[in-house]
C-alpha positions as a Python dict, from the first residue, in 0.01 Angstrom:
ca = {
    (1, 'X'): (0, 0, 0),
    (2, 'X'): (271, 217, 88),
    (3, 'X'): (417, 166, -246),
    (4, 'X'): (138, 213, -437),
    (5, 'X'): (72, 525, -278),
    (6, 'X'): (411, 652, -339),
    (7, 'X'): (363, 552, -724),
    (8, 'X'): (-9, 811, -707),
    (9, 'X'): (169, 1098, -554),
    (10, 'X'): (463, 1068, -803),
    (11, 'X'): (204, 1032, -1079),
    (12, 'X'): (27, 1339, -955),
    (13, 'X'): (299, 1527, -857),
    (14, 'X'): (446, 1487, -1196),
    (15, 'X'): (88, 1577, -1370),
    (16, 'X'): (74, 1905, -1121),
    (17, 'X'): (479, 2016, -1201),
    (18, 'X'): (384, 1942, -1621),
    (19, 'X'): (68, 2192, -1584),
    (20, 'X'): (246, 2486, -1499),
    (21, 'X'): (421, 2777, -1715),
    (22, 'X'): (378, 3038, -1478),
    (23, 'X'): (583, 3341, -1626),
    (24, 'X'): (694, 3502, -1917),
    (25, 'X'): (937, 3240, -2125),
    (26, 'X'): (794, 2926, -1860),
    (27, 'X'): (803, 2902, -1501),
    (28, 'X'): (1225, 2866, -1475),
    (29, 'X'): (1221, 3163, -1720),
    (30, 'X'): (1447, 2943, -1962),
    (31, 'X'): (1180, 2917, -2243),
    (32, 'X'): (1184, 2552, -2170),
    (33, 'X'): (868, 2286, -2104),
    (34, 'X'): (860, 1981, -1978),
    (35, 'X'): (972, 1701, -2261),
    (36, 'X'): (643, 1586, -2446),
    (37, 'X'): (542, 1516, -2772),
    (38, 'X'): (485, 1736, -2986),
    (39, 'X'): (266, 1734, -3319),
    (40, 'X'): (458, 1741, -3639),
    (41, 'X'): (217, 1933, -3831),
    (42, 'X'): (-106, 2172, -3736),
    (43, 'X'): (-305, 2444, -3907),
    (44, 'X'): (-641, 2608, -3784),
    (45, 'X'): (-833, 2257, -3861),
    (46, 'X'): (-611, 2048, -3764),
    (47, 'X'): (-412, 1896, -3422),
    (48, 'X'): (-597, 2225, -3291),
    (49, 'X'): (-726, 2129, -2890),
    (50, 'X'): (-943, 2459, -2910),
    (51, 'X'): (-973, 2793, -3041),
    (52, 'X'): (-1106, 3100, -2839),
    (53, 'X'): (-1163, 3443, -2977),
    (54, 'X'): (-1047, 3697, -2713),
    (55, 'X'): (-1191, 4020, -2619),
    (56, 'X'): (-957, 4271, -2713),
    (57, 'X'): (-599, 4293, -2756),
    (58, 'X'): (-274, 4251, -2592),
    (59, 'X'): (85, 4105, -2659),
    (60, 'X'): (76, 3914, -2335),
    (61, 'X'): (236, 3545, -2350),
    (62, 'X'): (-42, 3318, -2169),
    (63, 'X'): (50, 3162, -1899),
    (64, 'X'): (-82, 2794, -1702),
    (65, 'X'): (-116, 2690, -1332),
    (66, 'X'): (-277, 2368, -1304),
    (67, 'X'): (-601, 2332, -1532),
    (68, 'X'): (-605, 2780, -1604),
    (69, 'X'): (-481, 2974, -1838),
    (70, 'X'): (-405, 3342, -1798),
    (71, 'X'): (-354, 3643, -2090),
    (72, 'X'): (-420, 4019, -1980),
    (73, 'X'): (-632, 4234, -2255),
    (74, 'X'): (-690, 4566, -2330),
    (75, 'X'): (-1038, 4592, -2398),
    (76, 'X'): (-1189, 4940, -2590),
    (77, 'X'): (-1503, 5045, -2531),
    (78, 'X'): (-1548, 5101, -2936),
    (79, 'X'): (-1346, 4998, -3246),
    (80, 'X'): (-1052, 4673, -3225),
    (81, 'X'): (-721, 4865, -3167),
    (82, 'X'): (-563, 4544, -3304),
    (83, 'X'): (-208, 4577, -3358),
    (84, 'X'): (-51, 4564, -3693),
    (85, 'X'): (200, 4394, -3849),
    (86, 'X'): (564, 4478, -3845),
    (87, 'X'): (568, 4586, -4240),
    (88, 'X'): (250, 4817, -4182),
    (89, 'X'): (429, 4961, -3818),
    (90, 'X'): (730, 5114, -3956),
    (91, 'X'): (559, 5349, -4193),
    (92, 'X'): (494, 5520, -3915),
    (93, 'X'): (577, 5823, -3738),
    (94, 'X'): (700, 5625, -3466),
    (95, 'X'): (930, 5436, -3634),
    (96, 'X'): (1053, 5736, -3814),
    (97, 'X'): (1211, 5864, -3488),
    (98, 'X'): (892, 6113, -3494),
    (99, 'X'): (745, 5973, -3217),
    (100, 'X'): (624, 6275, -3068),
    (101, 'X'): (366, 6347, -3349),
    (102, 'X'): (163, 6057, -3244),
    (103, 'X'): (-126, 6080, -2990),
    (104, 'X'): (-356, 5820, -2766),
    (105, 'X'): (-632, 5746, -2880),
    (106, 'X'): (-997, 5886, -2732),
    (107, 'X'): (-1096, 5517, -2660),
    (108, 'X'): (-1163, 5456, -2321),
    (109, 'X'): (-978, 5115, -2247),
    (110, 'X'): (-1055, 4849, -1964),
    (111, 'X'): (-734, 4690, -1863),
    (112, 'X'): (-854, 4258, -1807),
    (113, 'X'): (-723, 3960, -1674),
    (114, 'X'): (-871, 3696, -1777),
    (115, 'X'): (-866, 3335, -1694),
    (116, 'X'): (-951, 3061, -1935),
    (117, 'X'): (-999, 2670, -1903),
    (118, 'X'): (-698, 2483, -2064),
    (119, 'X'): (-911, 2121, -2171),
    (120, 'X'): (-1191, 2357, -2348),
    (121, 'X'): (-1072, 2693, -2352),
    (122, 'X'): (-1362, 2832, -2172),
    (123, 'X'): (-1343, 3162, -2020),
    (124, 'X'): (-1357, 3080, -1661),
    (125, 'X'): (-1348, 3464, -1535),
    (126, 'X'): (-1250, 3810, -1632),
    (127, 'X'): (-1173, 4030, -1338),
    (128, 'X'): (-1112, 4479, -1403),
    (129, 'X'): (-797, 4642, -1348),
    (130, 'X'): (-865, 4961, -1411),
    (131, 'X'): (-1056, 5166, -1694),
    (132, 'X'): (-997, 5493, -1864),
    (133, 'X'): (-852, 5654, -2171),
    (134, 'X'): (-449, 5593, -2199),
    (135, 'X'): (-281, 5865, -2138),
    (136, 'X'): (32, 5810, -2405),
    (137, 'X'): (25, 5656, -2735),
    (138, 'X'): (179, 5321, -2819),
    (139, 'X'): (360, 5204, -3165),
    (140, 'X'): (100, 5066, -3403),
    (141, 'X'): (267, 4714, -3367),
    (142, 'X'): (224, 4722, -2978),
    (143, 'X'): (-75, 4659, -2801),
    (144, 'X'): (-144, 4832, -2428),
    (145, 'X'): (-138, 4463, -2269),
    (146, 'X'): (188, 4312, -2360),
    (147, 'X'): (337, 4237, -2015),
    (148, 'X'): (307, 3919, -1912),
    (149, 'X'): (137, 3838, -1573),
    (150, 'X'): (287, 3570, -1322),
    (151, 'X'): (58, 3254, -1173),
    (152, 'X'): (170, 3124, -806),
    (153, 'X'): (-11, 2900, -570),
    (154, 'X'): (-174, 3250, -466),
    (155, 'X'): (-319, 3343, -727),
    (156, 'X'): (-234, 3570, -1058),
    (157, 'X'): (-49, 3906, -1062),
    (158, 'X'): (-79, 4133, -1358),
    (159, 'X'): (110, 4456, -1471),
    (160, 'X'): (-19, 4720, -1730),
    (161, 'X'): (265, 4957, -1821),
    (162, 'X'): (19, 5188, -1991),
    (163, 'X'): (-152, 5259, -1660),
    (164, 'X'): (151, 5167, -1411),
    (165, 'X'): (-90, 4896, -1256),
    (166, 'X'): (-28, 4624, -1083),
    (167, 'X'): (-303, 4406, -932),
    (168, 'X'): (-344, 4048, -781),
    (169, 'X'): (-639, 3820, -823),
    (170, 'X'): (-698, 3461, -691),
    (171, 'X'): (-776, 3193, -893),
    (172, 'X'): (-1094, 3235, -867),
    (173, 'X'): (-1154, 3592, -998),
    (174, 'X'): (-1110, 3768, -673),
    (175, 'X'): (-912, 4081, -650),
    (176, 'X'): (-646, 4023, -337),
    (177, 'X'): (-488, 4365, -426),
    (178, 'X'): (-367, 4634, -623),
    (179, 'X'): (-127, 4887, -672),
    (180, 'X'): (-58, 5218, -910),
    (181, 'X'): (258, 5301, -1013),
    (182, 'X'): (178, 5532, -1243),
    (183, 'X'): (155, 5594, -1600),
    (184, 'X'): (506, 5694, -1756),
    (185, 'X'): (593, 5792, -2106),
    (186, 'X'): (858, 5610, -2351),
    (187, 'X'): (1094, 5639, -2550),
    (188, 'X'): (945, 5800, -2912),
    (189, 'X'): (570, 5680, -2785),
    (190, 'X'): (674, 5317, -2853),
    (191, 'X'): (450, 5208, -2545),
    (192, 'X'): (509, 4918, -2275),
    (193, 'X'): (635, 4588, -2263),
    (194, 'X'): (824, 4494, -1965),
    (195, 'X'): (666, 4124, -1832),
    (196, 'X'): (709, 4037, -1447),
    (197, 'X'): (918, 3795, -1312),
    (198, 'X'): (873, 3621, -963),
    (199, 'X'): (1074, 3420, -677),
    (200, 'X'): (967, 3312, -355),
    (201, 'X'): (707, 3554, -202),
    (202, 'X'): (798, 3826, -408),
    (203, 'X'): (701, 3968, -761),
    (204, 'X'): (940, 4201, -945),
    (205, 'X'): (841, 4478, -1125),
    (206, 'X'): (1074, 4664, -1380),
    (207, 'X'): (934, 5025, -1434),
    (208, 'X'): (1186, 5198, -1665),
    (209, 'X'): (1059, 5482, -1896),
    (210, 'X'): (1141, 5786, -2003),
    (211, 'X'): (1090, 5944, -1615),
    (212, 'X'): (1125, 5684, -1436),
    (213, 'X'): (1406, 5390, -1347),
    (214, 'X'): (1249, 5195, -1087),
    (215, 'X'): (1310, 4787, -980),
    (216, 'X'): (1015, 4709, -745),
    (217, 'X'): (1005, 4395, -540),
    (218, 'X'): (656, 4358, -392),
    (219, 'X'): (509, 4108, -155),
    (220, 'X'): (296, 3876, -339),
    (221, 'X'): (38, 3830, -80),
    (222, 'X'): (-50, 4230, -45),
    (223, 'X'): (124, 4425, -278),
    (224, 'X'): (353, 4613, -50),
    (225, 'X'): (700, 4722, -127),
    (226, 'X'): (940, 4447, 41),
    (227, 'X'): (1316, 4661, -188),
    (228, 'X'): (1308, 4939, -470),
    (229, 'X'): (1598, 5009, -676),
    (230, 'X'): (1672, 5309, -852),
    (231, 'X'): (1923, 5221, -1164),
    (232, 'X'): (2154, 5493, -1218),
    (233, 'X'): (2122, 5464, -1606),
    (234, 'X'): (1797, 5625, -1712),
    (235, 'X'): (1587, 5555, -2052),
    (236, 'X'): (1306, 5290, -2176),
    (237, 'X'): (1373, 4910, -2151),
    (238, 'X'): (1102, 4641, -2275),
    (239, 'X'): (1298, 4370, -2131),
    (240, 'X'): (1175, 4141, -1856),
    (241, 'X'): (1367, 4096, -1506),
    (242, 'X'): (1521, 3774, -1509),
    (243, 'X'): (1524, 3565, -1198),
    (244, 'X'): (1835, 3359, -1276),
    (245, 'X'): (1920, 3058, -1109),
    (246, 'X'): (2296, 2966, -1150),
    (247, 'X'): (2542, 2740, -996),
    (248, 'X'): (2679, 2956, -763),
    (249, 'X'): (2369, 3123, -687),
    (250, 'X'): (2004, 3287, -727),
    (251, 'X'): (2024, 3654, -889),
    (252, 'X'): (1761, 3913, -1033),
    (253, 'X'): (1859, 4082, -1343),
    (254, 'X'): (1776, 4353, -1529),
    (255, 'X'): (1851, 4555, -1838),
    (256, 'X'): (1816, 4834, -2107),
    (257, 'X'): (2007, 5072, -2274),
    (258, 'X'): (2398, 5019, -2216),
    (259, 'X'): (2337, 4882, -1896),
    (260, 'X'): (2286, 4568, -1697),
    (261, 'X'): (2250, 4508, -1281),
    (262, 'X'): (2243, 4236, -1077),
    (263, 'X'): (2072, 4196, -736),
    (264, 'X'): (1974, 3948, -448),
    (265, 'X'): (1657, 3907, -529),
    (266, 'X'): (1519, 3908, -105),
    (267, 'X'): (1706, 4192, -25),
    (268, 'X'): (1799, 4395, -344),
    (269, 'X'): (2143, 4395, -289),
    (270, 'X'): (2335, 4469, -556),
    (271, 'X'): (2598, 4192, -696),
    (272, 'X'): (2750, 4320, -982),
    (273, 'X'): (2694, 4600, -1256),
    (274, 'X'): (2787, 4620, -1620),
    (275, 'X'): (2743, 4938, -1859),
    (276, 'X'): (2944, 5044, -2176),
    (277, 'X'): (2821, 4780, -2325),
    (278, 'X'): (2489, 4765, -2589),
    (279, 'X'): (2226, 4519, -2353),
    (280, 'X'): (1907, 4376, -2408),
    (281, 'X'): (1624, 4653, -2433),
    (282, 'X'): (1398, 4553, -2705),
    (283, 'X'): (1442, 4160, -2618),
    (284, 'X'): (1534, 3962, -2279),
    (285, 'X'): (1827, 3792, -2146),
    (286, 'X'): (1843, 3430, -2103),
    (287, 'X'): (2073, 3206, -1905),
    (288, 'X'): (2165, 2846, -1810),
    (289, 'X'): (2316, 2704, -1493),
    (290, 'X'): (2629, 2823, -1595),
    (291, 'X'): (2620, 3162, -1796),
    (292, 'X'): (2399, 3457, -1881),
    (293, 'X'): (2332, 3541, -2283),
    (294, 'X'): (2209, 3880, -2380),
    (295, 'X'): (2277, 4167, -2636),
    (296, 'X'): (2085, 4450, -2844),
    (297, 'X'): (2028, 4503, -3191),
    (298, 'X'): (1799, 4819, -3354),
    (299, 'X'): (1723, 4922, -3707),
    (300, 'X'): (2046, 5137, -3703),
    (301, 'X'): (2295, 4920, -3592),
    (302, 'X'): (2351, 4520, -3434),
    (303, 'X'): (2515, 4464, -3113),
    (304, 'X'): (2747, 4164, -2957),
    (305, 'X'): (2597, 3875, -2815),
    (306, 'X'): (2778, 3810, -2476),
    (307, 'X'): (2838, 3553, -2271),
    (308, 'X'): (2847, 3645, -1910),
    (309, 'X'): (2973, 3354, -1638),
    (310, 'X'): (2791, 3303, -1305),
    (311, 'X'): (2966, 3446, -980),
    (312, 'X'): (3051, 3794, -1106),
    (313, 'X'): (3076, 4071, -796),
    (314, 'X'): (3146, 4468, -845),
    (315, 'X'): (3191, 4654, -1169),
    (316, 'X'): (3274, 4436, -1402),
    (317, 'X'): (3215, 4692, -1720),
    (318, 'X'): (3477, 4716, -2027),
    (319, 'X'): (3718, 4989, -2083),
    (320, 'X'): (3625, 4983, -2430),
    (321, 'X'): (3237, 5024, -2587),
    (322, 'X'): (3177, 4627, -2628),
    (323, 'X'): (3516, 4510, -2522),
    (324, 'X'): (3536, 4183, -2343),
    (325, 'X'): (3524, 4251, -1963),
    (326, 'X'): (3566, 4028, -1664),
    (327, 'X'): (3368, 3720, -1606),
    (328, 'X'): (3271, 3775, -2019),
    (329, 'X'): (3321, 3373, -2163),
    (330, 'X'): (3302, 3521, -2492),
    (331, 'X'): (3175, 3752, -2736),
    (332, 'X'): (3013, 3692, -3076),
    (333, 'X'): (3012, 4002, -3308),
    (334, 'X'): (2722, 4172, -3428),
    (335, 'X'): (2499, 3877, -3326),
    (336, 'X'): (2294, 4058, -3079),
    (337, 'X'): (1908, 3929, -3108),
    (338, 'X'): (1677, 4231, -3227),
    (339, 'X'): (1299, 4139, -3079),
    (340, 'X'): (1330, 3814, -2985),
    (341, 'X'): (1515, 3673, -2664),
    (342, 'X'): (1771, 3418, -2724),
    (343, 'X'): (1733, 3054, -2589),
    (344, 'X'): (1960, 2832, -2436),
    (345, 'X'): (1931, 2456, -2393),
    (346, 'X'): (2264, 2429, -2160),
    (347, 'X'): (2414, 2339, -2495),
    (348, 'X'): (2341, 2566, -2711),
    (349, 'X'): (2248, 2895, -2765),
    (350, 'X'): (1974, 3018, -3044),
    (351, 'X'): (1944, 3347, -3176),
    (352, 'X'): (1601, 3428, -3400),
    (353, 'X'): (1638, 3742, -3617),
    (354, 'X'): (1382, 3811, -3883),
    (355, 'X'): (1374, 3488, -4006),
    (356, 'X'): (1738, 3362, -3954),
    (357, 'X'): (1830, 3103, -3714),
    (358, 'X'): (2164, 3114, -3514),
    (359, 'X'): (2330, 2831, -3350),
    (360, 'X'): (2604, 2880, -3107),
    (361, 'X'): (2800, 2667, -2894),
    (362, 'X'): (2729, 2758, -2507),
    (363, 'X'): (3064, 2685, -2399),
    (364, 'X'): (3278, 2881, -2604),
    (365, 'X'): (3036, 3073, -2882),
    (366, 'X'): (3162, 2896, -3167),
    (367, 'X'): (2868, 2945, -3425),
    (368, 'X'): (2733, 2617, -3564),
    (369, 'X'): (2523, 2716, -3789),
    (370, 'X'): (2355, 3012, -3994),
    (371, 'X'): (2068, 2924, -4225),
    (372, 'X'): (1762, 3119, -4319),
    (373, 'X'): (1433, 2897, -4189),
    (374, 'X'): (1268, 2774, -4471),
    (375, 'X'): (866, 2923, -4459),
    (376, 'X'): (930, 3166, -4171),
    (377, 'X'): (885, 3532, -4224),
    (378, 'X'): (931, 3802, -4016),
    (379, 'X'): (1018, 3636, -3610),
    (380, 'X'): (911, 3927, -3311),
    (381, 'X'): (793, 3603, -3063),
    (382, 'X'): (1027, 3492, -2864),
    (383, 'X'): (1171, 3084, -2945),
    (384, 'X'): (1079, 2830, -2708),
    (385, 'X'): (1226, 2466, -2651),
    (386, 'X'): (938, 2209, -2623),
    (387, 'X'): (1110, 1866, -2588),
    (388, 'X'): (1449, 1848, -2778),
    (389, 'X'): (1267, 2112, -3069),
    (390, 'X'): (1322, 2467, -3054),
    (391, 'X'): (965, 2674, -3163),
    (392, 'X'): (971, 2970, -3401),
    (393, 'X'): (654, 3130, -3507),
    (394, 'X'): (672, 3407, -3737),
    (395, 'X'): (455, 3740, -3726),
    (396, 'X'): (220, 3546, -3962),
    (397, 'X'): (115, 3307, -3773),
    (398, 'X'): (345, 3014, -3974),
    (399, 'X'): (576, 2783, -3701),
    (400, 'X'): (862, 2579, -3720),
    (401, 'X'): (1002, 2292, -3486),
    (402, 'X'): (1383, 2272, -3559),
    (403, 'X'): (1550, 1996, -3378),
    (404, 'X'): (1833, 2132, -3116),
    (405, 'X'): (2046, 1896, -3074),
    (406, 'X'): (2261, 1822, -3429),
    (407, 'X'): (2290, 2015, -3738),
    (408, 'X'): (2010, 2211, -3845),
    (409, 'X'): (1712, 1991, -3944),
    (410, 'X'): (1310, 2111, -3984),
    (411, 'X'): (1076, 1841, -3785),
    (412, 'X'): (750, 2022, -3792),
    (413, 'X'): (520, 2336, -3879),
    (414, 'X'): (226, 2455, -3937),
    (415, 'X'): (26, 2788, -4023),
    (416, 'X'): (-221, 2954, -3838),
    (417, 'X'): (-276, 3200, -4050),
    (418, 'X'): (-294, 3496, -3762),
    (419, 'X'): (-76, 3788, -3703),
    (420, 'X'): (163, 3641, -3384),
    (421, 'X'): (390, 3857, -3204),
    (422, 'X'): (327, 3675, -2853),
    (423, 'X'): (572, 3466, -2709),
    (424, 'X'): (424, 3124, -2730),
    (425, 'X'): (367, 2885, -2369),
    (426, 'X'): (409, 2481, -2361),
    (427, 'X'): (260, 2311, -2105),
    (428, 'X'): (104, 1895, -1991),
    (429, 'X'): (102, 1829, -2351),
    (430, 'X'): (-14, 2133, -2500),
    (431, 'X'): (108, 2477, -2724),
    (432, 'X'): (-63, 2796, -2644),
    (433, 'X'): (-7, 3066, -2926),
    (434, 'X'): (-209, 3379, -2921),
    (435, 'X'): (-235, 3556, -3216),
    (436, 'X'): (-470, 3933, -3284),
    (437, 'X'): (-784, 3729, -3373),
    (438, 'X'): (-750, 3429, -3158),
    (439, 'X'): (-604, 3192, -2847),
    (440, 'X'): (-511, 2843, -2995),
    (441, 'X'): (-430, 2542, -2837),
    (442, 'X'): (-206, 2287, -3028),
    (443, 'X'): (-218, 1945, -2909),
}
């Protein structure tokens, strides 16, 4: 009896740890599920679970505890506000460096969470953050939800840049609390897009705009203010806090601009500091047990992709603009991801650029291969490893499954046929993609 018993909690256990992607990029934030099969091929008819039209709009990757799903919307009281495309958003003022001509729109907006069934895709609840017209304008190819909330055993936290909102609801709908951070503006009206991250009993909030350079940690169960950081290095950053779990220890990082910091994530101590160097702004940093992989690429010019190793203390910065620094493993030139955050298996490290593929070796950053992927478009989501096969999904809904482990081989896809810019979740079997129509569940 005792054995059996042992053999039903293992079984469950292992059900309860598969159901879970509780953050942005999965619930380790190393854009890695559990292993499970995936299908080989899927389109809107078929190897779909469900598909769910949303209310709304919003960037948001969903996220799973257990048997709910969680995306955030921004919900107008009149017309869609859908996003467009990347080819239709840079003939734009914004993307013209003219930022400042643009203005928000006279829609009132109700900032949502809402909470959907993962076997059926029912919506279970939607529960009010707040409600009013935005008070700065976003880039045409944003949306005013594309942070990602976090899921714990509590409950659901979500964060709306556009309002500076952060609230917490249980998993049943309830509001636990909330708190208002205030509405900041960015850099040429691009909008929001900073995701939370999460550790322990805290939730980390990364508030950098144009006015504002604040690192809150916040007690999940109320909402109060356990540390706050100030970063010395001002300016927008769309990057999400990384809670990175190393050999030699847990750290928080953040990053934007030409700068990177490092803290203790219960006590906001600061470990170590980097600047002089282009970071992640636009995309995320990644890392593995044993190093930390970030750069920064824009229109005008592509960055390094650096390797940092675990254990760094101090100011560890370069000299020289991009120069290798201390505790730097190495440095591969102008290969600095653009929109999408790198991935790395332990391995290996990918890189997604438009719709280019990078391979590098994790160890030393010897590239392994370069090769355009054959189908994919434009890339802005963020590549995922689901089993041994990293996920692409371009801005047009089309996906790829390219095996990570040997040279570069294609061992799925499948169209969708729906603009994607959200980072895709895997979870107990299943792939969540939300795209500006619809939710879909690939299984």
């Amino acid at each position: 009896m005792r054995l059996f018993a042992l053999l039903l909690l293992c079984l469950f256990g292992s059900s309860q740890l598969r159901a879970q992607y509780t953050q942005f990029r999965g619930t380790a934030a190393t854009g890695q599920s559990n292993e499970f099969k995936t299908p080989d091929q899927w389109s809107t008819d078929s190897n779909i679970g469900w598909k769910v039209d949303l209310p709304g709009s919003g960037w948001s990757q969903p996220i799973i505890w257990k048997d709910h799903l969680y995306v955030t919307a921004a919900v107008p009281d009149e017309g869609d506000m859908k996003p467009k495309n990347f080819a239709d958003g840079v003939r734009t003022p914004q993307s013209m460096g003219m930022g400042f001509m643009s203005k928000a729109p006279k829609a009132t907006i109700s900032w949502k969470v809402i909470c959907l069934d993962t076997k059926t895709g029912t919506i279970l609840w939607s529960g009010n953050v707040s409600k009013g017209k935005p008070k700065y304008a976003i880039h045409p190819s944003n949306t005013y939800a594309t942070e990602t909330a976090v899921a714990t055993e509590q409950g659901v936290v979500a964060f709306f840049g556009a309002t500076g909102d952060v609230a917490a609801f249980d998993h049943s709908g309830q509001q636990l609390w909330k708190r208002e951070l205030g509405a900041q503006p960015t850099s040429n009206n691009f909008g929001t897009g900073s995701s939370l991250a999460t550790d322990g009993n805290l939730v980390f909030v990364q508030h950098f705009t144009e006015k504002t350079s604040d690192l809150y940690a916040l007690d999940l169960a109320t909402g109060a203010t356990t540390w706050k950081a100030d970063r010395s290095s001002g300016g927008t950053s769309w990057s999400t806090p990384l809670v990175w779990e190393n050999d030699e220890r847990t750290e928080l990082v953040v990053s934007g601009g030409s700068q990177m910091d490092s803290y203790a994530p219960a006590t906001g101590e600061k470990l170590w500091t980097l600047s002089n160097i282009k970071a992640a702004t636009a995309c995320s940093v990644c890392g593995d047990a044993k190093r930390l992989y970030f750069g920064g690429s824009d229109p005008f010019s592509t960055g390094p992709l650096f390797a940092v190793k675990a254990g760094a203390s101090g100011d560890i910065s370069p000299d020289k603009k991009n120069a290798k620094f201390d505790f730097c493993a190495w440095i591969a030139d102008k290969s600095a991801p653009g929109m999408a955050s790198p991935l790395s298996t332990g391995k290996r490290v990918f890189v997604a650029e438009k719709n280019i593929l990078r391979c590098y070796d994790s160890e030393n950053g010897e590239r392994l291969y370069r090769t355009r992927v054959p189908g994919l478009g434009m890339v802005s989501a963020s590549p995922i490893l689901v089993g041994n096969n990293v996920l692409l999904v371009d801005e047009a809904g089309k996906g790829v499954l390219v095996d990570s482990t040997g040279e570069f081989k294609v061992v799925g896809n499948g169209d969708l046929g729906d603009t994607v810019w959200a980072t895709p979740a895997a979870a107990d079997g299943s792939i969540y993609i939300r795209g500006v129509d619809s939710l879909y569940c690939i299984r």
